[in-house]
N, C-alpha and C positions, 0 to 999 in steps of 0.2 A: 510524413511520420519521422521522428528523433530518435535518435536512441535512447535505451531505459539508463544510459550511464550517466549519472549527473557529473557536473563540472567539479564538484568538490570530492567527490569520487576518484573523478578519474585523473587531478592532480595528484591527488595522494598516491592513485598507485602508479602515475608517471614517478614520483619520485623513488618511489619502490622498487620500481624498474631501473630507475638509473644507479640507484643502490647495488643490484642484484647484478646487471651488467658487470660492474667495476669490481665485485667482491667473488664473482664467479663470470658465466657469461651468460648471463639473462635467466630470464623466467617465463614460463607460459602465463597463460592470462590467467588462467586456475589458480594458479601457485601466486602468482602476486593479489589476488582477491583472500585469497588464504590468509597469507602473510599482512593482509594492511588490517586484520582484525588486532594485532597488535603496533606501540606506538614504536615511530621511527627509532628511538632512543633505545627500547627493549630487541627491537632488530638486532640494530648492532652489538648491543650486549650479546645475543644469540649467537651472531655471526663470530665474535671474538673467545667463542668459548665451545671451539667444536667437540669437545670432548663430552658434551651433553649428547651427540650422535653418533649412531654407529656407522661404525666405517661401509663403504661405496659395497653393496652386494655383488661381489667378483665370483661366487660361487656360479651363476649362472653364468656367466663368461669364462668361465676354464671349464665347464661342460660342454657347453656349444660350439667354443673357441680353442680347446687345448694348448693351440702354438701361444696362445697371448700370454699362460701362465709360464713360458720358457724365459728366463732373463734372457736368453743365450742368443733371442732373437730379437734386436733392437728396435727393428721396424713396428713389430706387433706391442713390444712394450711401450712403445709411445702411443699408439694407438690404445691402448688401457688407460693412457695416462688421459685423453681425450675421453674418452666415455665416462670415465671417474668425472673429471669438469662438467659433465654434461649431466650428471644425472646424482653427482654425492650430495648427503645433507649438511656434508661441510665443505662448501665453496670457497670460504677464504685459506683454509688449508692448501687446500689446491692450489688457491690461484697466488698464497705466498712463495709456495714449491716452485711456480713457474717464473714467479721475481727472481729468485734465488737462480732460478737456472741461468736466468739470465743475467745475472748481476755477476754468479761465483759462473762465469763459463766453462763446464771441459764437455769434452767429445769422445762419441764413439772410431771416430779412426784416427786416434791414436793408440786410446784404453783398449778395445778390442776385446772388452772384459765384462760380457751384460752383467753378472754379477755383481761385481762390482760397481759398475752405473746405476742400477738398482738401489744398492747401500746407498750408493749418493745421494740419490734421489729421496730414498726414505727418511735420510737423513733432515735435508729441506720439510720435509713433513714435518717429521717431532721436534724440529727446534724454531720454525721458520717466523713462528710470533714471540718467541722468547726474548729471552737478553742479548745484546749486542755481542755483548764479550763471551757466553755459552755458543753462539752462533759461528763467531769466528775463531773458538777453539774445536769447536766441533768440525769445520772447514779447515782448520789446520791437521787434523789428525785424521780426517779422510784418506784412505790409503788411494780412491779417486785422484783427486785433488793432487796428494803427494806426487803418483806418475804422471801428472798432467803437467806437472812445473818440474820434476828433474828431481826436489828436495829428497828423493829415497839416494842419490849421487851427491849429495851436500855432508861433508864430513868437515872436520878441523885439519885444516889445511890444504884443502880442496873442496871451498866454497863454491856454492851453486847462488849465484843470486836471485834465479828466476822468480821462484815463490816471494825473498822477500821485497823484491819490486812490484810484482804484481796487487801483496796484499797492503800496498802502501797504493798505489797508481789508479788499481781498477778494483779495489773490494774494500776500502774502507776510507779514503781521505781523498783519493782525486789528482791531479797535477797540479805544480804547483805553491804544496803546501809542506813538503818536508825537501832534505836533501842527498844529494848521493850519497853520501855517508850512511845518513839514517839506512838506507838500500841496505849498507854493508854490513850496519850492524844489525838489521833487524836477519838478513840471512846466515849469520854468524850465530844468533840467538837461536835458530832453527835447527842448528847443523845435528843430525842424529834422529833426528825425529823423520822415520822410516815407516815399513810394512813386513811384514813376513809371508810369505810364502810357502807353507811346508809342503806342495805335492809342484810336480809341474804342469805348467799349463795344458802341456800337451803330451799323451794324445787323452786328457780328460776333459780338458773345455775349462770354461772358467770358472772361479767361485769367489766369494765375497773376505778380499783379504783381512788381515786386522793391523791395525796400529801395534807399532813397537817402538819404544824409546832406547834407545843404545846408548850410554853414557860415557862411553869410550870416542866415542865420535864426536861431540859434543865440544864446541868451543868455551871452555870454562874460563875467557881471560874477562876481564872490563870491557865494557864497552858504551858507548854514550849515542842515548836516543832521544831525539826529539828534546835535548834539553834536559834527558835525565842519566845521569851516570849508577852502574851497576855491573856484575856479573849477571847479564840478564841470560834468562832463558824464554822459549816461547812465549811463553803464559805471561810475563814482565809483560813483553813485548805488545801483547795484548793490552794489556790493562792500562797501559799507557796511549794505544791508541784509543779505546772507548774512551777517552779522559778530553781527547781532544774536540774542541769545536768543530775545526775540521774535519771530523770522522761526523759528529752529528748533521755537520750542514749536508755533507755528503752523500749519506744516505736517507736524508731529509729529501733529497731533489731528484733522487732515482724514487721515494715513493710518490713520488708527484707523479715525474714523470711517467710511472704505470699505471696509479690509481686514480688521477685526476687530469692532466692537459699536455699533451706532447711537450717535451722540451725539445729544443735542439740534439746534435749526436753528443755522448759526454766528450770526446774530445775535444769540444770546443766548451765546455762548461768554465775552462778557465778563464776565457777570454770573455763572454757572453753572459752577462747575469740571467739570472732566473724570469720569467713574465710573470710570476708573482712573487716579490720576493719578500712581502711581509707571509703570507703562508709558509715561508721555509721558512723565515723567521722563528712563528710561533711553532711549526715542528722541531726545529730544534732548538728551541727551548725546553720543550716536553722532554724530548733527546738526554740533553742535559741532565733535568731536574729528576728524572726516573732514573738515572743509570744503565741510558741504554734500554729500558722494556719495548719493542715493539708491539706489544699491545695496547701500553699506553699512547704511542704514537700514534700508532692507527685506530686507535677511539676519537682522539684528536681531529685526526684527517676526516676519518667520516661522520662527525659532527658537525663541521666548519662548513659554512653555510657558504666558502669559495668552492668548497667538496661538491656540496647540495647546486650549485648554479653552474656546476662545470657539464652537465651533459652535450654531450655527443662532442666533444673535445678532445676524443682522443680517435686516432684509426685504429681500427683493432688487430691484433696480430694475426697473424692464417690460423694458430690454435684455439683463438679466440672467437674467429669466425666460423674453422670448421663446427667446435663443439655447440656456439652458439647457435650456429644452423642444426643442427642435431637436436637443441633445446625445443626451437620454434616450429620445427616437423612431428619432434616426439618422437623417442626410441620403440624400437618395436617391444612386444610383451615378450620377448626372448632374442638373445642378441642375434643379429644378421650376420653372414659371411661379410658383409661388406664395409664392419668396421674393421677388421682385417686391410683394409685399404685406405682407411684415413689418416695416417703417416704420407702414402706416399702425396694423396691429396694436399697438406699443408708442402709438402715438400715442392710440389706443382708450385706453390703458393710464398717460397720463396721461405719456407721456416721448416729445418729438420728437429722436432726434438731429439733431444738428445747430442745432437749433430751442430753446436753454433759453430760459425764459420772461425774462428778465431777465439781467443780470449776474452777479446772484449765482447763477445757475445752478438746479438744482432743487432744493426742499423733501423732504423723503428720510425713511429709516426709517417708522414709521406714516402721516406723509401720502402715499406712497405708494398707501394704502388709503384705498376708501368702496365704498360700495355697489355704485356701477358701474363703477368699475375691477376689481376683484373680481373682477365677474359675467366679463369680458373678458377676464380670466387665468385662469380655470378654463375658461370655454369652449374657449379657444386651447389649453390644454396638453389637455384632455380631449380633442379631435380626435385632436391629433394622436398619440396614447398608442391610437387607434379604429384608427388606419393598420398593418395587420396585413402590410403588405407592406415599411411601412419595415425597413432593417436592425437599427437597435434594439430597434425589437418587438418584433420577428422572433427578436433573437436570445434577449430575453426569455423569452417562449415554448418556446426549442427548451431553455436550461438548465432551464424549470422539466419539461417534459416528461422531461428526462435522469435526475430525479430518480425517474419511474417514477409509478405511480399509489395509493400509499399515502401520499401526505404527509398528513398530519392539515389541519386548517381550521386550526391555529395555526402550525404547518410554512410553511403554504404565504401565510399574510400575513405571517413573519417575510425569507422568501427573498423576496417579494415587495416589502418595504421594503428588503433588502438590497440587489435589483436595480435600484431606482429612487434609490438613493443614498444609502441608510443614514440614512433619513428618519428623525429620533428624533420621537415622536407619546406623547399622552398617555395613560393609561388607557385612559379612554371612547372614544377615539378607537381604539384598539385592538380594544376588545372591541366595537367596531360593525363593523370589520373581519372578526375574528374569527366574528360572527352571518354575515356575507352570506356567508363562505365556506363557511359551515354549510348556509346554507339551497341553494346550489349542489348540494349531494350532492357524491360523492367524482370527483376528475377520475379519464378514463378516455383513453386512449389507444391502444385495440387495435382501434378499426375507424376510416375515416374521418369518420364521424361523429358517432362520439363524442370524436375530435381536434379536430373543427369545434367543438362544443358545450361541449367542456372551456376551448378555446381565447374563447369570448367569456366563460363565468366568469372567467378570466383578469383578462380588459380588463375587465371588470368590474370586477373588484378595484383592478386599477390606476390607474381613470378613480375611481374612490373616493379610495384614497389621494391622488393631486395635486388631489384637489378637497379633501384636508383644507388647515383655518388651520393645519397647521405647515408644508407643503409652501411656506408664504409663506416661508421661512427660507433664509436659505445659511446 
């Protein structure tokens, strides 16, 4: 016996799937049969327009959970940030918040300020598909951001260059493409652009600062950027950069490299073109022609049929996989203690939100993997895929049951990959599938019993499949 999924079906929602992956992290098989009632194109208009949805129900998580609603606690705020991924109707919100984090890097041990990392983060949310040039003033006037680079210490006459290296280096053009100068003058542009603080940190805890402009501080002489001379100030300094090619290729190939095929580490982006470099092309020309809109770019991006053919081309990150794994179990019908712990799980896994190691954020695609990060992501998803009471599983189990007890050993790890997400696996990979399902005997379903004993060949199977190296993939 075959399964009742036709071939023309279950392309559509393999694509659907690999849509859902990249714009969030994944879908159950429900939700992708849901979603393929409408066409690929209306998708994405969906996805690019979250404001047609209400925001991630946190109400039942600061009941259950209290410590998650604390900023004050960054381990659990990141752990929010993963159940939002896992379960909001607006995924690409989400999963631009977490380009953004990693693209504008800052950290909890320095800031030492949930509050304020919060604001950041929130921040990423309401601008994260908007304009270039809104995105990078609204990162400029981050009081985050500001103590992460020094700029609240940048006055006239006592230049800080950090910020204005950084947002020339690693947030908006790359190496390579402007000069030391530019450095000098873009932090000279900056000077005065601060934060206020009206109580002390301590003994109150932290709270979400504000931007303040000081014009006293403020380097008011000439200055020449990028080829253009003025009394600039930040905002100039902006607007000049979104102008440039350079700014668009640039952030052309950091959306590749999240939403479609690893690139290399960006340090080497200078030296190493792109592996498709007519796709950044035609992103940054979109770039260009809109002024900057990343919503225009990212309609672009997941239209393009190099978008559509790039499945399982990227490794996914630990936040990607923890919440993914969270997608393909099923949250419980009220939140667990034990998302309380999914912070420290990605952290096992070699990714602290909130927490990048550095500026330039984290090292990505295969360094992702080694040995013991590995071990840490197959553990984690193998659990949780053992939990026969989650509703994913569960509901795993009840379609493959529906199909009656004749599926063949190759029937039943084809529906199997199909329900776990259209996992595309290799040969060998298959045909060791294929053996374990063999050595199970045939599932049975007509007494309790043999539901019970059909049902761990199952998980069997299943905890096999996400323990293969392709399950590393979105």
């Amino acid at each position: 016996m075959t399964t009742e999924i036709s071939i023309s079906t279950d392309e559509r929602i393999a694509l659907i799937g690999h849509l859902m992956r990249r714009v969030g992290v994944g879908a159950s098989r429900d939700r992708l049969e849901s979603l393929s009632e409408k066409s690929y194109e209306q998708l994405v208009e969906d996805l690019l327009s979250p404001n047609l949805y209400a925001d991630p129900d946190v109400d039942l998580l600061d009941r259950y959970l209290p410590q998650s609603a604390s900023p004050d606690t960054g381990a659990t705020w990141a752990a929010r940030w993963m159940y939002n991924l896992a379960q909001s109707d607006r995924p690409l919100m989400e999963k631009m918040a977490l380009f953004w984090h990693h693209v504008f890097a800052t950290a909890w041990y320095k800031a030492e300020n949930g509050p304020a990392i919060v604001q950041h983060m929130e921040m990423f949310r309401e601008v994260g598909l908007g304009n270039m040039r809104d995105i990078l003033l609204a990162l400029s006037k981050d009081p985050n951001m500001i103590y992460w680079l020094d700029n609240s210490e940048s006055r006239d006459g006592a230049v800080n260059e950090n910020y204005g290296r950084e947002l020339l280096e690693l947030f908006s053009m790359g190496i390579g493409t402007y000069s030391e100068t530019d450095v000098k003058m873009a932090a000279r542009a900056f000077t005065g652009w601060t934060f206020k603080q009206p109580i002390p940190l301590y003994p109150y805890g932290g709270y979400a600062a504000e931007f303040i402009y000081r014009p006293e501080q403020h380097d008011n002489s000439e200055k020449e950027f990028l080829g253009e001379k003025g009394n600039f100030n930040g905002e100039d300094i902006i607007d000049i950069i979104v102008k440039q090619e350079a700014c668009a290729r640039f952030i052309s190939r950091h959306l590749y490299n999240f939403f479609v095929a690893d690139e290399p580490q960006v340090p080497a982006w200078s030296i190493t073109p792109p592996q498709d470099q007519q796709a950044i092309d035609e992103l940054t020309n979109v770039f260009l022609e809109s002024d900057g809109d990343l919503t225009e770019v990212m309609r672009t991006l997941l239209n393009a049929n190099w978008f559509k053919n790039a499945r399982f081309k990227k490794i996914k990150s630990p936040a990607e996989f923890v919440a993914g794994a969270l997608v393909l179990s099923g949250l419980p019908e009220t939140p667990h203690p034990m998302l309380a712990s999914l912070n420290a799980a990605t952290t096992a896994m070699g990714q602290q939100l909130l927490n990048p190691p550095t500026v330039e954020g984290w090292h990505t695609g295969k360094e992702w993997l080694d040995a013991g990060t590995l071990t840490e992501r197959v553990n984690f998803v193998v659990n949780q895929v053992a939990e026969v009471s989650l509703p994913g599983v569960s509901s795993i189990l009840s379609r493959i049951e529906s199909q009656g007890d004749n599926l063949s050993p190759e029937d039943l790890v084809n529906l199997c990959l199909n329900l776990t997400g259209h996992v595309e696996i290799s040969g060998d990979t298959h045909s060791a599938l294929v053996d374990l399902a063999s050595q199970g005997g045939q599932l049975q379903f007509d007494t309790d019993a043999n539901i019970a004993e059909s049902q761990k060949q199952i998980i069997r199977l299943l905890q096999l499949i996400v323990s293969a190296p392709e399950y590393q993939f979105a």
